[in-house]
N, C-alpha and C positions, 0 to 999 in steps of 0.2 A: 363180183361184177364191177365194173368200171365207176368210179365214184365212189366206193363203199366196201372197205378190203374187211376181210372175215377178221372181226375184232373179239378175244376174251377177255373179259374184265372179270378180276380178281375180288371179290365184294369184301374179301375177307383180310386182304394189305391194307399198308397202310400205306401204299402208295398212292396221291388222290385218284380219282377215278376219271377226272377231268386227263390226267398228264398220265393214265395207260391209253386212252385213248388216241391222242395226240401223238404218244410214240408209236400205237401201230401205224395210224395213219403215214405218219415221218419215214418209219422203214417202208411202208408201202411205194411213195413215192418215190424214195430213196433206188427202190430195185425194179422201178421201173413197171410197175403191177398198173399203179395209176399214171399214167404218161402226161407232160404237158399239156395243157389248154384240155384235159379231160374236168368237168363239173364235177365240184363234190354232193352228194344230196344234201338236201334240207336240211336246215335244224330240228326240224319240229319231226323231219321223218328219223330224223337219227338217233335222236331223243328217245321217241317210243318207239322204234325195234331194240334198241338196247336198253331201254328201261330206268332212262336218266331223265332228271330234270333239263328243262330248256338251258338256264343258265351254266349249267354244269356242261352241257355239249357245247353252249355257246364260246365259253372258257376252250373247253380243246382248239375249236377252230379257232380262236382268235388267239392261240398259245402259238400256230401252225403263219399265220398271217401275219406275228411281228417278227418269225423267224426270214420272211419271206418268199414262203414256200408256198402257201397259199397267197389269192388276191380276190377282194371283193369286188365285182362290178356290179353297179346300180343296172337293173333288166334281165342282166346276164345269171348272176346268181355267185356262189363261189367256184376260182379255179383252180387250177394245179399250174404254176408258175413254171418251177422246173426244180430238182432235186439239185442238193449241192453238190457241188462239184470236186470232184477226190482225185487225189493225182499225187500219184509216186513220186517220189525224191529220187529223180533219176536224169540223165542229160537229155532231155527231149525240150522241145517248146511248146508253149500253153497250147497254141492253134494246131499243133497236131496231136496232142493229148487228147483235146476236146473232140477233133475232126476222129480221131480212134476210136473213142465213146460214143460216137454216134449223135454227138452232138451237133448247133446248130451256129460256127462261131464266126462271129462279122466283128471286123472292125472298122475303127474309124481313124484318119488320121488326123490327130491334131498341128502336128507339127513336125515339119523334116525339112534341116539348115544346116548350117557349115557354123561353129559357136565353137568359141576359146574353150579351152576344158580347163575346167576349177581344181583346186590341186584334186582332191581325191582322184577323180577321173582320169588325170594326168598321171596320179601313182599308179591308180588299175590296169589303165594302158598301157605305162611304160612309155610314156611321149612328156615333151616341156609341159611345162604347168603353161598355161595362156596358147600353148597350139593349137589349132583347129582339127576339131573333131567331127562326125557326124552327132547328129543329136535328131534324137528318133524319141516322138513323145504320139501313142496310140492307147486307146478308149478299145475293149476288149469285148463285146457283148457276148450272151449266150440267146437266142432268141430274140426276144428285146428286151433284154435285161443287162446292165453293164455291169461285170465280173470284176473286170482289172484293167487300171491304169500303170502304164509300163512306159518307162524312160528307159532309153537306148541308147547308147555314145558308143561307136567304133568308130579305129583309125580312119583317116582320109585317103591313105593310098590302098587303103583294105580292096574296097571295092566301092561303086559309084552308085548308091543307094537312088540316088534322083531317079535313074529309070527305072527301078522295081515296082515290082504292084504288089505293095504289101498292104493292100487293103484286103486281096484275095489268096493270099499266100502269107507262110509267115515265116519270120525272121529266118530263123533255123534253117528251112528248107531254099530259101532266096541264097542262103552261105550257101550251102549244099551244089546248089546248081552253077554257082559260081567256081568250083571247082575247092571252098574252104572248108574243111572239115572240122569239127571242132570235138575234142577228144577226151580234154577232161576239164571241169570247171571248178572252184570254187566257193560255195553257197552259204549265204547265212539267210536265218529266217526270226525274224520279230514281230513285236507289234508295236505300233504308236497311234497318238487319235491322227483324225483329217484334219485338214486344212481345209478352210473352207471352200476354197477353188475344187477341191480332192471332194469333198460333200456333194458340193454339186455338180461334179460330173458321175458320180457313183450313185448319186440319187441318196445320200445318206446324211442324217444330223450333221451342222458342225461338231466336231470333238467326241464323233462316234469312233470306236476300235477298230482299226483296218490291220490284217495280215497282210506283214512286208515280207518281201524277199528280194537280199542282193546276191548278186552272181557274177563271178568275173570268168569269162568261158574262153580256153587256150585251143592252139589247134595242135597238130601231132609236130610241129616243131616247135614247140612250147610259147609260142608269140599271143600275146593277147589279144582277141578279136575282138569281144563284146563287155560290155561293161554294163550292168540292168541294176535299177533301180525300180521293183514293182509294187504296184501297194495294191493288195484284193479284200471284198466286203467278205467277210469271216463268216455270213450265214450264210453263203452259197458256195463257200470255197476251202480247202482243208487238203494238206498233204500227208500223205501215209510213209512214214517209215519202215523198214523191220532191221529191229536190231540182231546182232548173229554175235555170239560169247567166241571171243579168241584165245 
């Protein structure tokens, strides 16, 4: 039932009892069994149908609430936030990734200017160091929760970004309709803490752990279109690889 997935607990691991619970909940959410904005029951009811102390249920849920997956509202009771978000190592963009999954993705724009590019950006491109680049800086949410903060620099004669509506649309597919394909790209992926401007637009500690990824994306004449600089909150966000023996 909605709220409360068919959970076994193993009395006889030694895995705690608090964190099997927690992970079926987790996969629960995960696959979509319990959806967004759906309430979890009670503690006290979850407790006695499974046969656990208060604090020991209490522990799973609040294992589930620092992951961000759950959230407590005063009235409301606890919710279902939204499951992290998984996404293949493949040439697609977040906003259609997400819009695929059946997710719910809005963004924001913070910032879209005409800015000298710093070398790096300058090397990615392939343009002078100090040229004028587009500089594309957007706030990614899933619901209303903010996912990822994503820096953007393509050329100036690329295409004339001022009139797109990439609040509604995203990056990728704005190329796309512009007539730019983009064919294969470049990726790295890390981690470093935030900065605190990065904190508070993510909704996270200063000097918490944020999953980066940079990508330099070409189009089928090998010319460099995009240059990303992205950093996402690591508990709602995760890429999947699969590796293949050659």
């Amino acid at each position: 039932m909605p709220g409360r997935p068919a959970i076994t607990l193993d009395r006889s691991s030694p895995i705690p009892l608090y964190f099997q619970v927690a992970e079926q909940f987790e996969a629960a959410i995960l696959s979509g069994a319990i959806a967004p904005g759906d309430r979890i029951d009670n503690e006290v009811d979850l407790a006695r149908d499974l046969g656990l102390s208060r604090p020991t249920m209490r522990q799973a849920i609040q294992t589930l609430v620092d992951k961000g997956m759950l959230v407590r509202k005063r009235g409301v009771g606890t919710q279902v936030v939204h499951g992290k978000v998984r996404r293949s190592v493949e040439l697609t963009s977040l906003y259609d990734d997400l819009a695929r999954a059946g997710q719910e993705p809005r963004t924001e724009i913070l910032h879209l200017r005409r800015s000298p590019a710093d070398e790096e950006t300058a090397q990615e491109l392939r343009v002078a160091e100090g040229a004028e680049v587009w500089s594309l800086e957007r706030l990614r949410f899933v619901g209303d929760e903010p996912l990822a903060l994503m820096r953007n620099y393509l050329p100036i004669g690329l295409i004339d970004l001022a009139g797109a509506d990439l609040e509604h649309h995203g990056l990728y597919a704005t190329l796309r309709r512009s007539g730019i394909l983009i064919r294969v790209a470049r990726q790295r992926i890390g981690c470093r803490r935030a900065t605190t401007a990065e904190a508070t637009r993510l909704r996270e500690r200063r000097g918490s752990p944020l999953l980066t990824m940079q990508r330099t994306a070409y189009d089928d004449a090998g010319q460099a279109v995009e240059f990303g600089r992205h950093a996402y909150r690591p508990e709602l966000y995760s890429f999947d690889l699969t590796l293949v023996e050659r």
